[in-house]
C-alpha positions in Angstrom: -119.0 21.4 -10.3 -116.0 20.8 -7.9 -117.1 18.1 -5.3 -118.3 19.1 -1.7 -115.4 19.0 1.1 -115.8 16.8 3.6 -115.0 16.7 7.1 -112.0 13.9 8.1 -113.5 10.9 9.9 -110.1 11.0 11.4 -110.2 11.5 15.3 -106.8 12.5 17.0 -105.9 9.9 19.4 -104.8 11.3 22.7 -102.2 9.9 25.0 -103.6 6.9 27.4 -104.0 6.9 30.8 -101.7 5.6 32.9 -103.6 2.6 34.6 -104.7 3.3 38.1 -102.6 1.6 40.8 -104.0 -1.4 42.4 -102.7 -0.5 45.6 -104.5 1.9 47.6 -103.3 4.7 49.6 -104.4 3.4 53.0 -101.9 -0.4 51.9 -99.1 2.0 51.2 -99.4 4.2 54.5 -99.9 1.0 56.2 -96.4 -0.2 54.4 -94.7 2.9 55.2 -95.6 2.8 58.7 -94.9 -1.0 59.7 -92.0 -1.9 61.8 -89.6 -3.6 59.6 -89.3 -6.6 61.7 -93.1 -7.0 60.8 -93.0 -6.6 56.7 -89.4 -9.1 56.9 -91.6 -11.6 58.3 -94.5 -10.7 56.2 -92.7 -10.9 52.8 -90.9 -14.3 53.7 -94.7 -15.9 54.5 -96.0 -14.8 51.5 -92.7 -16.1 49.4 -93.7 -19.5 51.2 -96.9 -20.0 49.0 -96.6 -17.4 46.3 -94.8 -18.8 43.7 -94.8 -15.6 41.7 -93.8 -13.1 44.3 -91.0 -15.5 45.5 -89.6 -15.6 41.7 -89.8 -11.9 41.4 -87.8 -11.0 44.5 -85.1 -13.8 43.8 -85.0 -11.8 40.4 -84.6 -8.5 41.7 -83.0 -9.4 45.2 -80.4 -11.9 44.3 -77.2 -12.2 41.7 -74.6 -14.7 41.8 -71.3 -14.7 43.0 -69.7 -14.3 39.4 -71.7 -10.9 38.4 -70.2 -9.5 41.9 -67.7 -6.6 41.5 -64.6 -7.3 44.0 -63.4 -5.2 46.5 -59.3 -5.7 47.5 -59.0 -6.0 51.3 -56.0 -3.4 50.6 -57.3 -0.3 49.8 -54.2 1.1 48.5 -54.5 -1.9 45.9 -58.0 -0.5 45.0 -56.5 2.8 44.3 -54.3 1.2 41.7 -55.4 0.2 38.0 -56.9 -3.6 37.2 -56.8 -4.9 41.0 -59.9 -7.1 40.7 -58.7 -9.4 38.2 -55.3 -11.7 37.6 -53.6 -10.7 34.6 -52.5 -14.1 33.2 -51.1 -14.6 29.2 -53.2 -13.3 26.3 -53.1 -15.0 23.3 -54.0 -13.2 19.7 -56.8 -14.8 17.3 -54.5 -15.3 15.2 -52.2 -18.0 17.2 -53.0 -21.8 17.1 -52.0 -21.1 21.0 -55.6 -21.3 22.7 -55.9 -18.3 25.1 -55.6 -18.6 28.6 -57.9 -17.2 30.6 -58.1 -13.3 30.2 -59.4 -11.9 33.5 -59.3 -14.7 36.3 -61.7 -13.7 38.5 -59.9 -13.5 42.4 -62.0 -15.8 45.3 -64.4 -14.1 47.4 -66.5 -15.6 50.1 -69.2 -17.1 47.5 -68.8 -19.6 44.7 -69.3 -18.1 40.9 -72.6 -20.1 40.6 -73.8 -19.2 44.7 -76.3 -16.3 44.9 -76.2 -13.6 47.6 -77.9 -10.2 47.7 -77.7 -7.8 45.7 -77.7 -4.6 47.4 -75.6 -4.4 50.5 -74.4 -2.0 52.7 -71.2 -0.2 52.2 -68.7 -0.9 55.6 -67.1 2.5 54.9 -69.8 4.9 54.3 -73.1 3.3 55.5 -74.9 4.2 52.1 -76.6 1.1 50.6 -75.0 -0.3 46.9 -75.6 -2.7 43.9 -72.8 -5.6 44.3 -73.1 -5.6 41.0 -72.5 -2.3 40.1 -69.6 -0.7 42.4 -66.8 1.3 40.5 -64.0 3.2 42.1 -65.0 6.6 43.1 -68.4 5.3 44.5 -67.4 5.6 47.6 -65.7 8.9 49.6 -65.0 8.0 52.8 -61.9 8.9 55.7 -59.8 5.9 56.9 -59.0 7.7 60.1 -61.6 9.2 63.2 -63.0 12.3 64.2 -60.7 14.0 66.8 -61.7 16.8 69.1 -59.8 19.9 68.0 -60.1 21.7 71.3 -58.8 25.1 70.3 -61.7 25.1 67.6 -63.2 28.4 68.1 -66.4 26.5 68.5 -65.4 25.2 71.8 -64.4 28.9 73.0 -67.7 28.9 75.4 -68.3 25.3 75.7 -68.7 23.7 78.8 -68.8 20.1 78.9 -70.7 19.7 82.5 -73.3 22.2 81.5 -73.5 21.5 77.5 -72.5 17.8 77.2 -69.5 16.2 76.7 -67.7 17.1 73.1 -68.2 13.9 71.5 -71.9 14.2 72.0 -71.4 17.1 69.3 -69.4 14.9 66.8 -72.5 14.6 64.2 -73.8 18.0 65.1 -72.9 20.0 61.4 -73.4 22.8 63.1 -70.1 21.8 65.7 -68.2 20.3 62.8 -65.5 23.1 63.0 -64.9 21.6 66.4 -63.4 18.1 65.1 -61.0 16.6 62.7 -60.1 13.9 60.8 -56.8 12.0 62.1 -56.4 10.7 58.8 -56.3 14.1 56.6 -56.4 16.7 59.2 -59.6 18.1 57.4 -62.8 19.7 59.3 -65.2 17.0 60.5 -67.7 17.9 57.6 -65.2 17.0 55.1 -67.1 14.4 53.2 -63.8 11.9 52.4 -60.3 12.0 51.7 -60.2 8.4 50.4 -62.0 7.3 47.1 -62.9 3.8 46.5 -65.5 1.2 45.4 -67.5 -0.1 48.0 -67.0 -2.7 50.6 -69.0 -5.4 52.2 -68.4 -8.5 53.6 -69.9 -10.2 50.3 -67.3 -8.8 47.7 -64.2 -9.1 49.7 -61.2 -10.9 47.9 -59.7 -13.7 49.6 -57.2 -15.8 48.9 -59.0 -19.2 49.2 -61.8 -20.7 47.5 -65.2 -20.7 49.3 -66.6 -24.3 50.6 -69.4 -24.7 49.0 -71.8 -27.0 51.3 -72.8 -30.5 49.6 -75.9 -30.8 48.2 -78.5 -33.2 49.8 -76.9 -37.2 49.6 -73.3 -36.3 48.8 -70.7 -36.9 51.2 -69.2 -34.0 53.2 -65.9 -33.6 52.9 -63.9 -32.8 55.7 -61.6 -30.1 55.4 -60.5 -26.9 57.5 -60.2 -23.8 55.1 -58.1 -20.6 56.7 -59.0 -17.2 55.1 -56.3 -14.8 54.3 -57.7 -11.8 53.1 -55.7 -9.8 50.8 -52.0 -11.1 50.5 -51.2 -11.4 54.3 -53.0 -14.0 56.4 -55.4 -11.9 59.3 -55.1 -12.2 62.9 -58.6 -13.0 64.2 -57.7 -11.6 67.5 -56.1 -8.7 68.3 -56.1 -5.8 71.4 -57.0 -2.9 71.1 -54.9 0.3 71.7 -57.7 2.7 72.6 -59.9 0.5 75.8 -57.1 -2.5 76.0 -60.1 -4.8 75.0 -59.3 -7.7 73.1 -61.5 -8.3 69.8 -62.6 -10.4 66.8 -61.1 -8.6 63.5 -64.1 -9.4 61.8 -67.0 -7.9 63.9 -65.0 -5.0 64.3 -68.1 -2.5 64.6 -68.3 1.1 64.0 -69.6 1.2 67.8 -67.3 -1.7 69.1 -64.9 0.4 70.8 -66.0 2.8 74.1 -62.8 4.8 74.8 -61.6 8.0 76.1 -60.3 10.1 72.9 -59.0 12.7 75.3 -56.1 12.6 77.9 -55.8 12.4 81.7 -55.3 16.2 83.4 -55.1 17.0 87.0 -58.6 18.1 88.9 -59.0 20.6 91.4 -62.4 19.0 92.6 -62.6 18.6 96.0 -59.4 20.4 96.4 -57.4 16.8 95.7 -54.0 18.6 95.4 -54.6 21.2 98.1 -52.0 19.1 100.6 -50.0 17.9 97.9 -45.9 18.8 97.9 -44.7 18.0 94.7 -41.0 18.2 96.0 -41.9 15.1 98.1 -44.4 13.5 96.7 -43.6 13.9 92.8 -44.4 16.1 89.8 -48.7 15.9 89.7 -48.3 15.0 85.6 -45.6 11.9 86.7 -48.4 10.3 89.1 -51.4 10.0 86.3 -51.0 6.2 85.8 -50.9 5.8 89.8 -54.3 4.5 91.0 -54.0 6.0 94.4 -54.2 9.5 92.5 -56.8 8.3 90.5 -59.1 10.7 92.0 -56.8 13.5 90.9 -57.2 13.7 87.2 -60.5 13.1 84.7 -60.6 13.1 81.2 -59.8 15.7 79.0 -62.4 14.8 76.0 -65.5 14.8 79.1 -64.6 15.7 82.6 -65.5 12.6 84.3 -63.8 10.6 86.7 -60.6 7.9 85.4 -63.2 5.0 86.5 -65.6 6.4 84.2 -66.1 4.3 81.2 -65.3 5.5 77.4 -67.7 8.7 76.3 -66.8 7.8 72.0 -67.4 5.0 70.3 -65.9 4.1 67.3 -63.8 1.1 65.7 -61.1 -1.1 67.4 -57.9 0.0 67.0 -55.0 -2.2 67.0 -52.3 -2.4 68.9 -49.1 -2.1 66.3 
């Protein structure tokens, strides 16, 4: 008699769970919505007398100066092959001559064994990056400013006292036709015509060492350290060609600069020129930098006044 079958005692294990998060929705709306001024202060309090959140966010917040991926002050030099490291003699395994150091990693402002932050924010295309993972290519960006291209087709029924002045337009994507880049000619939507890793003030090359503070009980030693960045020492001040301001190279600021980006052209307002004899008094385009015609030209970029301050901001510019 052949035996009975029998149903398996084996039970098919389904997938777990994932566990339910501890944080409820009303924390994360609550985190989403707080001013970050707020949740900065917040997370340093808590790092104060929580050993284990302090430990995590050093982990995940902070590398040291030796894992950071350099950026040459020249960016020509960062469109060239092996610019973050000095090439010095190799030797082969099989020479009694010990190597000499491979890749000698080039100064930046902090030590190899100093930590700093890991994510920064890139100086050439505002997007946020890993210092410690920043290859060429990551970053597209123009070297030049956006121009006013006033024969755009764009501008055909624009009016700057009824619509706004054209550089209120210059982020518009819609307007984009309307502006170019001084540095490739290219539409103002043109994402970048220079490709590079990405810059911040904390992987910068420079040609000293960094001063490393001394630790509690040593002795300071007094020294004064000047920082040439790339191969050419950098003036710290320097005027600039576009508001004759002078400025400090290194808070050079994407909103530094308030300037005019158009030209000066006469004005019939008020009717200015109505008594003027240019066969005595001179050619009206010869008297634009004379302030007693002042009130005979504006600006070409916004239609207000000589006296009127800049209507673009941008980036110093200096004077060559």
């Amino acid at each position: 008699m052949p035996p009975k079958k029998t149903r398996s005692s084996t039970r098919k294990i389904g997938r777990a769970a994932p566990p339910k998060s501890v944080v409820s929705d009303a924390l994360r709306d609550a985190v989403d919505t707080l001013p970050e001024t707020r949740l900065r202060a917040l997370i340093v309090r808590y790092c104060e007398s929580m050993a284990d959140l302090r430990g995590a966010l050093e982990r995940e917040c902070l590398v040291q100066g030796k894992d950071i991926v350099r950026y040459h002050a020249n960016t020509e030099s960062e469109d060239a092959e092996d610019d973050e490291s000095l090439e010095t003699e190799e030797g082969s395994d099989d020479d009694d001559t010990p190597t000499r150091n491979k890749k000698e990693k080039k100064f930046i402002a902090k030590a190899d064994d100093e930590l700093a932050p890991r994510f920064a924010k890139c100086e050439h295309c505002d997007e946020e990056f890993d210092v410690t993972n920043n290859e060429k290519g990551d970053c597209l960006w123009h070297t030049g400013m956006k121009e006013n291209d006033y024969e755009a087709d764009v501008w055909a029924d624009h009016d700057p006292q009824c619509h706004g002045p054209y550089s209120d337009f210059e982020d518009d994507y819609e307007m984009a036709s309307g502006f170019i880049w001084s540095c490739c000619d290219e539409e103002g939507n043109n994402p970048g015509c220079k490709s590079t890793k990405h810059k911040a003030s904390v992987n910068l090359i420079v040609n000293k060492a960094p001063v490393i503070a001394p630790k509690r009980g040593q002795k300071r030693k007094v020294t004064q350290v000047t920082i040439t960045v790339g191969e050419a020492q950098v003036v710290e001040k320097a005027r600039c060609q576009r508001c004759r301001q002078r400025f400090n190279v290194y808070e050079n600021k994407r909103t530094a600069c308030l300037h005019h980006p158009g030209t000066k052209i006469p004005t019939d307002e008020d009717g200015f020129w109505d008594d003027h004899d240019e066969g005595v008094g001179g050619v009206i385009s010869t008297l634009v930098d004379e302030s007693e015609y002042e009130e005979g030209f504006v600006w070409s970029c916004c239609e207000k006044a000589i006296s009127e301050e800049g209507c673009k901001k941008g980036k110093h510019v200096r004077v060559k």
